[in-house]
C-alpha positions as semicolon CSV with decimal commas, in nm:
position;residue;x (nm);y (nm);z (nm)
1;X;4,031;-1,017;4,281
2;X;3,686;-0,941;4,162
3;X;3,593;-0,847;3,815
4;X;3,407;-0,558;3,746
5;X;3,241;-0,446;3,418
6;X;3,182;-0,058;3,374
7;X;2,967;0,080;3,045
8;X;2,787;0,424;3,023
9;X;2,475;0,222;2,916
10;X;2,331;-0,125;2,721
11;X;2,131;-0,049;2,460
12;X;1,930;-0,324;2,369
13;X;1,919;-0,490;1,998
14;X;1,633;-0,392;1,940
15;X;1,691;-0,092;2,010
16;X;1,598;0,232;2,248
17;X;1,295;0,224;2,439
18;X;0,999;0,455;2,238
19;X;1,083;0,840;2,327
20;X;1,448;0,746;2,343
21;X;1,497;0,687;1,975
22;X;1,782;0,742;1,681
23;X;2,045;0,514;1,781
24;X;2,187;0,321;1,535
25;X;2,104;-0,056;1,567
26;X;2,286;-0,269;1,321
27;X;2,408;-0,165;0,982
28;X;2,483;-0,346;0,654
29;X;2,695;-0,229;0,342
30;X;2,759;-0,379;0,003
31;X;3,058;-0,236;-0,248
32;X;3,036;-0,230;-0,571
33;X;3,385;-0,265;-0,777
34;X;3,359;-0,372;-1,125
35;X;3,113;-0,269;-1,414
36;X;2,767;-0,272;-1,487
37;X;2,544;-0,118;-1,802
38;X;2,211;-0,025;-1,872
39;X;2,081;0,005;-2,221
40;X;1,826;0,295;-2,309
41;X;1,560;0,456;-2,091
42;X;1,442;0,188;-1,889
43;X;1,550;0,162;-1,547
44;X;1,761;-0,184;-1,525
45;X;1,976;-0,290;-1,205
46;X;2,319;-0,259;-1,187
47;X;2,460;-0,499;-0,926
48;X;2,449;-0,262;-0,629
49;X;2,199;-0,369;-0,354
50;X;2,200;-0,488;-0,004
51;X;1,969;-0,638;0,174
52;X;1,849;-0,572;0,564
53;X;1,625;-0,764;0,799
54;X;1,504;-0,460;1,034
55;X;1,475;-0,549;1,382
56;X;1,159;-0,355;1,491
57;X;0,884;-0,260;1,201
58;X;0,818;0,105;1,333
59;X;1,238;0,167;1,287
60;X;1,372;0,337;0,983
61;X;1,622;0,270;0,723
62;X;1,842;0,548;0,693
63;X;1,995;0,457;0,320
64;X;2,329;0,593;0,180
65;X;2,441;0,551;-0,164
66;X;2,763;0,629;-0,346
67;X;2,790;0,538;-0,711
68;X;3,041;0,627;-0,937
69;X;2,822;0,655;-1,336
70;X;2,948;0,692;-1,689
71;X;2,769;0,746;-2,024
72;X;2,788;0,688;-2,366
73;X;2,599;1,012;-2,432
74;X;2,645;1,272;-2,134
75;X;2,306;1,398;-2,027
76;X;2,007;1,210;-1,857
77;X;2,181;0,977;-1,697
78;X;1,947;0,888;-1,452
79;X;1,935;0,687;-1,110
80;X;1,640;0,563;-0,873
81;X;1,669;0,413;-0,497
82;X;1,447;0,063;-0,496
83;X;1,295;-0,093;-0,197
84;X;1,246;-0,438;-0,354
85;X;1,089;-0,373;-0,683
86;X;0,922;-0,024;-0,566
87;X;1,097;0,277;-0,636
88;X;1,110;0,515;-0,360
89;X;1,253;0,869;-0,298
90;X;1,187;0,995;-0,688
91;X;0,975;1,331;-0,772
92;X;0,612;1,335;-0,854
93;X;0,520;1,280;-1,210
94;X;0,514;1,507;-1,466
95;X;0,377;1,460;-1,791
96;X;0,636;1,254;-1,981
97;X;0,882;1,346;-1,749
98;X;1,113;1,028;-1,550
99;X;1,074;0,984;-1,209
100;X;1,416;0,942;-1,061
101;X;1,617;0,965;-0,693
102;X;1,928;1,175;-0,911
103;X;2,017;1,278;-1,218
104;X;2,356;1,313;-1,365
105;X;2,403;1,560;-1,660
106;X;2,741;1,619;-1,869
107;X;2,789;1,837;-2,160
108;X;2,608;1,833;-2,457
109;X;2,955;1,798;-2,712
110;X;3,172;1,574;-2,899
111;X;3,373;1,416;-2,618
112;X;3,025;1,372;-2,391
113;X;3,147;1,009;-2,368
114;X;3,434;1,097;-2,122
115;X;3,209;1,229;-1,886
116;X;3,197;1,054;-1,544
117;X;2,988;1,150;-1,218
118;X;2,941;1,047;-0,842
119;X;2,575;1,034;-0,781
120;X;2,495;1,070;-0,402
121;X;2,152;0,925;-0,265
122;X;2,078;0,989;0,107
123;X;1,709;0,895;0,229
124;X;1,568;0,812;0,576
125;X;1,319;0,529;0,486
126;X;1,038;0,369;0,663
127;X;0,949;0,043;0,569
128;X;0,723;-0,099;0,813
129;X;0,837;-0,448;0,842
130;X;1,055;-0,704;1,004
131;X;1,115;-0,923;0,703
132;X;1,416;-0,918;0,456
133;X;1,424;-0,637;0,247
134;X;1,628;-0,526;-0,060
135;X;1,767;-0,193;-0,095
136;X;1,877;-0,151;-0,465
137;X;1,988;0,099;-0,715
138;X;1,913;0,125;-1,074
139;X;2,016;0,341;-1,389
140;X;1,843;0,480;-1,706
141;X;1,984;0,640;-1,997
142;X;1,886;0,808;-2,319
143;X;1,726;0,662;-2,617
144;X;1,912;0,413;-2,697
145;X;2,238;0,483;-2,510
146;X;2,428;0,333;-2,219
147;X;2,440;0,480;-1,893
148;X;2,754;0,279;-1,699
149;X;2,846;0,222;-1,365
150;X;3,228;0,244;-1,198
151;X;3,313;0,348;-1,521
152;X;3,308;0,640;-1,798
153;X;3,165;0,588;-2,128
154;X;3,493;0,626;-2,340
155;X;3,661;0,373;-2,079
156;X;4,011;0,430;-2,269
157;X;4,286;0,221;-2,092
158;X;4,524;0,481;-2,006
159;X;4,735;0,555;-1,683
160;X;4,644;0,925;-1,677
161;X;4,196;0,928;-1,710
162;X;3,905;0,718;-1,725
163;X;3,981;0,559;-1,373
164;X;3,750;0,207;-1,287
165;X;3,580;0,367;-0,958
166;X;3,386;0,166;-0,726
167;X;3,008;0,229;-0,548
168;X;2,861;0,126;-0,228
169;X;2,507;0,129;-0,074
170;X;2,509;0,134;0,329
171;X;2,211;0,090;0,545
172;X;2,176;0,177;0,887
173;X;1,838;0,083;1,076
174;X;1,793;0,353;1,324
175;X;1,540;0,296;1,643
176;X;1,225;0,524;1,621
């Protein structure tokens, strides 16, 4: 008896021919599950990055973050996507204003601390290349407070609130 090998079609790994583009031709994901800080209003890394080696320089990255953030002090906690050390996917400047991917605001009161948020990022990047590159997220706060990540500010160790969370970053490199 003969074998015999039926598919729909064989997509290369490099992908779909030009014209026949979006397929989805290798994706990588990194989870995040304990805690990270950041200090103040520079943007710091928190541990949650992956790294891709695109097959073809004219496919995209399609990038898809989901972090779990905390605060010390509940507004302007704030949240950029990185392509190596270049920020990418934040709003034009503005005067003194901070140029971030997402912004996370609680209430302005007295128990601000227990204030904890899921910051989305989605972005469909292009980065030209066919070396290793670094997807990353990082975090700013206020002044001088601390902008967390899996984690709310107050962090009490109860059974009933202030759950540890966890955070991923998934890339997919999609043929152009």
């Amino acid at each position: 008896m003969a074998s015999e090998l039926r598919v729909d079609r064989i997509i290369p790994t490099s992908g779909v021919p030009t014209g026949g583009g979006g397929s989805i031709v290798q994706i990588v994901s990194s989870t995040k599950t304990d805690t990270a800080s950041v200090t103040g209003a520079t943007f710091g890394d928190v541990g949650l990055s992956v790294t891709i080696t695109p097959r073809s320089s004219t496919n995209k990255i399609l990038v898809l973050v989901q972090a779990n953030i905390g605060g010390t002090y509940g507004y302007s906690m704030k949240g950029r996507l990185m392509r190596g050390s270049t920020p990418i996917h934040i709003g034009d400047g503005a005067s003194n204003h901070p140029r971030a991917t997402a912004e996370s605001t609680g209430n302005y009161n007295s128990t601000v601390n227990y204030n904890a948020s899921q910051v989305n990022m989605v972005y469909l990047d292009s980065p030209s290349t066919t070396s290793a590159t670094t997807y990353k997220v990082q975090y700013a706060s206020y002044s001088t407070y601390v902008v967390y990540i899996n984690r709310s500010g107050a962090d009490l160790d109860t059974t009933e609130y202030d759950a540890r969370t966890a955070s991923s970053i998934t890339l997919m490199e999609v043929s152009a």
